[in-house]
C-alpha positions as CSV (number, residue, x, y, z in Angstrom):
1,X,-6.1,-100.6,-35.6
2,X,-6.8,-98.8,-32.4
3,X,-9.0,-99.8,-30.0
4,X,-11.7,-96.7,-30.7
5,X,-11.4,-97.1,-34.4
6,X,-12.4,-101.0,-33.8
7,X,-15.1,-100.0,-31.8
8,X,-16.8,-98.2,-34.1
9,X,-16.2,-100.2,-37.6
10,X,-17.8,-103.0,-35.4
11,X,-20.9,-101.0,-34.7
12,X,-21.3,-98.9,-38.3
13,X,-24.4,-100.6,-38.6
14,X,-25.9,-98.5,-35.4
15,X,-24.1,-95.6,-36.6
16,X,-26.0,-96.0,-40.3
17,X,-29.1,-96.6,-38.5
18,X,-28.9,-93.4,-36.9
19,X,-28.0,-91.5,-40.2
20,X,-31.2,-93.3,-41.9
21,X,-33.4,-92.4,-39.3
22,X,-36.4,-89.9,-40.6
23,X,-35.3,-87.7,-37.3
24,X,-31.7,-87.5,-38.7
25,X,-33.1,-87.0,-42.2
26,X,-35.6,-84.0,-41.7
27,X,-32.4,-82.3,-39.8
28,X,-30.3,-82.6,-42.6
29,X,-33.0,-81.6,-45.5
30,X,-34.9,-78.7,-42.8
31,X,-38.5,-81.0,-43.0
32,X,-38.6,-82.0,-39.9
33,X,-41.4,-80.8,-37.5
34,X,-40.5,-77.8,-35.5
35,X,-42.4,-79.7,-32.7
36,X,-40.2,-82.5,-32.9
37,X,-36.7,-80.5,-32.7
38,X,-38.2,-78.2,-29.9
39,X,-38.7,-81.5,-27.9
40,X,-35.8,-82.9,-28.9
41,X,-34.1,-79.7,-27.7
42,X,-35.2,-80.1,-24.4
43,X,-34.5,-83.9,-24.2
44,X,-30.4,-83.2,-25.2
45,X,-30.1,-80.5,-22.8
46,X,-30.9,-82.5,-20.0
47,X,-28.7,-85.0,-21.3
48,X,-26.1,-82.8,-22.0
49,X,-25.9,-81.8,-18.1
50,X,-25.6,-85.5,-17.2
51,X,-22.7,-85.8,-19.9
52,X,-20.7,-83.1,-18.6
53,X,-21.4,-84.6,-15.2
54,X,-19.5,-87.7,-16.2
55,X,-16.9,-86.2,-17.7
56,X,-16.5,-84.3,-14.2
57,X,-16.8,-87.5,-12.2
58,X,-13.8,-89.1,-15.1
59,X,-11.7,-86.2,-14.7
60,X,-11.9,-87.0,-10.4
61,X,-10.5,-90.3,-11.1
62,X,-7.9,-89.5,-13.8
63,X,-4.8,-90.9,-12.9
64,X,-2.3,-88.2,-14.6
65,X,-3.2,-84.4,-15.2
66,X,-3.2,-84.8,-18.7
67,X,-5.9,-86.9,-18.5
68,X,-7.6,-84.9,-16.2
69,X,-7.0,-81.8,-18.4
70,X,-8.3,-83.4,-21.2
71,X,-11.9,-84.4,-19.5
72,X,-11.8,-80.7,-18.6
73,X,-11.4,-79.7,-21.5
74,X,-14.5,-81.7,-23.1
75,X,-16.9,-80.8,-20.3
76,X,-15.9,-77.1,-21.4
77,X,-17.1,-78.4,-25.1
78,X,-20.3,-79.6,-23.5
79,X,-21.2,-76.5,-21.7
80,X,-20.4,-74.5,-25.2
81,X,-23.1,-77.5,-27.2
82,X,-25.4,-76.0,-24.5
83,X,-24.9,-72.4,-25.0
84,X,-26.0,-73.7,-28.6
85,X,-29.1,-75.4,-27.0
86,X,-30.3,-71.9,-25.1
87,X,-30.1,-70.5,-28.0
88,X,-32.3,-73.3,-29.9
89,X,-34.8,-73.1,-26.8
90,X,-35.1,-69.2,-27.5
91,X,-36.2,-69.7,-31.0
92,X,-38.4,-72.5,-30.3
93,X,-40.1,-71.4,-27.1
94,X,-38.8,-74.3,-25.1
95,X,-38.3,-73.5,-21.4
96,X,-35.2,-75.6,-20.3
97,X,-35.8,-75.6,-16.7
98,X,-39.4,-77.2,-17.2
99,X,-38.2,-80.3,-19.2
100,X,-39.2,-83.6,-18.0
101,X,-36.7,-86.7,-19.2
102,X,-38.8,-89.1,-21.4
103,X,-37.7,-92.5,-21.0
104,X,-35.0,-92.9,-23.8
105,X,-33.5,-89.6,-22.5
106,X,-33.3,-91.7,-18.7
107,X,-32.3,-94.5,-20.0
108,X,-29.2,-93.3,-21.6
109,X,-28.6,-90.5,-19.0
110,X,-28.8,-93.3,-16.0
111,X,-26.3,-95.3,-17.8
112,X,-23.9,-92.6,-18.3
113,X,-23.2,-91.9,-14.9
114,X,-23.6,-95.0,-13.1
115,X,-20.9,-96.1,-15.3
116,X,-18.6,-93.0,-14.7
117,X,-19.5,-93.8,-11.2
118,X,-19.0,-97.2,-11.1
119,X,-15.9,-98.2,-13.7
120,X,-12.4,-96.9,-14.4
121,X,-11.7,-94.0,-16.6
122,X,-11.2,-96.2,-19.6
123,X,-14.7,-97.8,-19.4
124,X,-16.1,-94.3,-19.0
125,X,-14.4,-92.8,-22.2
126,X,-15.7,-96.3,-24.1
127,X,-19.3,-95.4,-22.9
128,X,-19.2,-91.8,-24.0
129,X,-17.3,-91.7,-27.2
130,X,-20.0,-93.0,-29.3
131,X,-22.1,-89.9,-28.6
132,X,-19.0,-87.5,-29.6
133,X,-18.0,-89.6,-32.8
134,X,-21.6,-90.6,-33.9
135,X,-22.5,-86.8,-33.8
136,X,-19.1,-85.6,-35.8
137,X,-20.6,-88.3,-38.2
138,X,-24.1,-87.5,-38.6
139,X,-23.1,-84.1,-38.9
140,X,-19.9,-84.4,-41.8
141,X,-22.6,-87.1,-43.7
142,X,-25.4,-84.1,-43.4
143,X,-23.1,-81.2,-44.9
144,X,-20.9,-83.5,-47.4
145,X,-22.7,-81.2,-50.6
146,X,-22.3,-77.8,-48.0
147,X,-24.2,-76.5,-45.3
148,X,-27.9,-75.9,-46.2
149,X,-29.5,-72.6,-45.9
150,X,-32.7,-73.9,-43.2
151,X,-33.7,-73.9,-39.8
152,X,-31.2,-76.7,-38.9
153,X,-28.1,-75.2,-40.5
154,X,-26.6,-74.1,-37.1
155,X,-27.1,-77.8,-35.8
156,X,-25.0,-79.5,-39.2
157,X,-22.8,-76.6,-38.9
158,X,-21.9,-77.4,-35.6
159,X,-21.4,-80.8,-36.0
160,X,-19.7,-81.1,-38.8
161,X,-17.0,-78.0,-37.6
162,X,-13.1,-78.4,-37.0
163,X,-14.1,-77.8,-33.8
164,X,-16.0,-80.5,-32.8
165,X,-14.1,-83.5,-34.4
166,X,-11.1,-82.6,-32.5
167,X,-12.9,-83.0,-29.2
168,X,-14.6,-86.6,-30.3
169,X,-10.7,-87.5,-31.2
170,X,-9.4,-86.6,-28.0
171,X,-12.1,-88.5,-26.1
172,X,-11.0,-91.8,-28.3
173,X,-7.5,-90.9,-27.2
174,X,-8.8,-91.6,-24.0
175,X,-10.5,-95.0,-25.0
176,X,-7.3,-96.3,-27.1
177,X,-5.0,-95.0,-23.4
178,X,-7.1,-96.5,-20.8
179,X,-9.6,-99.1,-22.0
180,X,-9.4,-103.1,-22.7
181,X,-10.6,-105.0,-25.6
182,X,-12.8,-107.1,-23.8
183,X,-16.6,-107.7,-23.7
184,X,-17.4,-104.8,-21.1
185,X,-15.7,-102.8,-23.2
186,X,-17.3,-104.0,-26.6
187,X,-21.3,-104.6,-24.6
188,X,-21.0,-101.3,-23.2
189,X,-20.1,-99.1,-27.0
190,X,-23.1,-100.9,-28.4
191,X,-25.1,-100.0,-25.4
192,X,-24.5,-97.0,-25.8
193,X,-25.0,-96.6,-29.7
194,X,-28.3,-98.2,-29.4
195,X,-29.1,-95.1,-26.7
196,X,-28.3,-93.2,-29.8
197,X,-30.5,-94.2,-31.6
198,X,-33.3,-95.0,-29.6
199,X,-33.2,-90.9,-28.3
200,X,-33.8,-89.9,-32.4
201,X,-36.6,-92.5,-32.1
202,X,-38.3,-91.1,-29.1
203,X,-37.7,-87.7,-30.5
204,X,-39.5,-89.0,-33.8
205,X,-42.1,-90.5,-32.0
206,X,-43.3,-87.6,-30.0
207,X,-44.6,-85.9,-32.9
């Protein structure tokens, strides 16, 4: 079994944590508080700009262009995801520039880039992927019986698109290339799984 496949069997529990959660839930039947997804909007935009900021520091330490394309090529993804966001702030009146990180959001954001600045292309990829694959999860689970017709639709359209498992694929490409089965490697997935879905939880809890 590969090495990103591995990871996240291992750490399904986080991942059905996540899809339990009453955040995830009120995406996926439109109930949640339009509150709560405007601040949650804000809180993923900011951390969007810090992943695409890795991905930027990965693809400076790639050690063949085809690596280095292919971090390209996913910070391209992220800017797109935040094209989506601007478009979510203009419906929901949230002003981007004014956001202020709640902790969750720092926490996970901090650890992002002090491991793309601190560790080897392979530990970066390990630390990012569960973002990319939770999401493509969260989203195919949300739209199994079709894409609903509710304020969130865009969001479970997005996540569950062609489009988007390809890129979470070719970030696990990465992880199977350059990373080590080792207990870095297996500490720092579950860290960053439980960032996951601690962010839903702060979301949530903001209400």
């Amino acid at each position: 079994m590969a090495l990103s496949s591995k990871l996240w069997q291992q750490h399904l529990d986080l991942a059905h944590e996540s899809l339990a959660h009453p955040f995830v839930q009120g995406i996926g039947d439109g109930t949640l508080p339009k509150a709560t997804f405007a601040y949650y909007v804000g809180q993923d935009a900011f951390f969007l700009e810090a992943f695409a900021r890795a991905y930027s520091i990965a693809a400076a330490k790639a050690p063949t262009w085809q690596s280095f394309n292919v971090f390209h090529d996913l910070a391209a993804g992220v800017l797109a995801e935040l094209n989506l966001h601007q478009g979510y702030a203009q419906t929901w009146q949230v002003d981007l520039s004014q956001v202020t990180p709640g902790t969750a959001t720092r926490q996970y954001t901090d650890f992002l880039l002090a491991t793309a600045w601190s560790q080897p292309i392979g530990v970066t990829a390990v630390a990012m992927s569960p973002c990319m694959r939770l999401y493509a999860y969260l989203g195919q689970q949300l739209a199994q019986i079709g894409i609903p017709e509710h304020g969130y639709k865009d969001w479970i359209a997005t996540y569950s698109s062609d489009e988007f498992e390809p890129l979470a694929a070719q970030l696990e490409a990465i992880v199977d290339d350059y990373a080590e089965d080792s207990e870095l490697t297996r500490s720092t997935y579950r860290y960053a799984m439980v960032c996951e879905r601690d962010f839903f939880q702060a979301a949530w809890q903001h209400q």
